[in-house]
N, C-alpha and C positions, 0 to 999 in steps of 0.2 A: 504494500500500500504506500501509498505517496502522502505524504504529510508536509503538513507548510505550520509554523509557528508564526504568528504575529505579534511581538509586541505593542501594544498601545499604550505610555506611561505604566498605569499598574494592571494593566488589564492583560491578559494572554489569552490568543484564540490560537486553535488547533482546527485549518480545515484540510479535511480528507479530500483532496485533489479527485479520487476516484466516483467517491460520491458526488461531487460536485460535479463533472460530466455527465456521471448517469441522468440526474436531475434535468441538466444542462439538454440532451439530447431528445429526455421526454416530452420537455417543454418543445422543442423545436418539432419533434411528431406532434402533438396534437392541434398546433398552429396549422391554418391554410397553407403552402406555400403563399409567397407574393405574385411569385408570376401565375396563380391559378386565380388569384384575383382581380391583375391586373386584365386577364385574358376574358373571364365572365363580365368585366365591366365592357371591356371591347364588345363583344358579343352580346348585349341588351345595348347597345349604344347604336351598335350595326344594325340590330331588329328595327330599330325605331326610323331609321330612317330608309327604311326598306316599304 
């Protein structure tokens, strides 16, 4: 495991590097992509002037 120490004056964080990816890439699944967004805005933009 990957570990990172912080200090902040008296404060000390310990983040797990690995967790934080995992987190990191879930979040990034259950986002749209942008370009499926940008492409459905294309596409009701196109309808309309059809």
């Amino acid at each position: 495991m990957n570990r990172k120490l912080i200090i902040d004056g008296n404060a000390v964080y310990e983040i797990d590097e690995d967790c934080m990816l995992g987190r990191r890439r879930k979040e990034e699944e259950s986002k749209p992509a942008e370009k499926d967004v940008y492409m459905e805005e294309y596409k009701k933009a196109m309808r309309r002037t059809e």
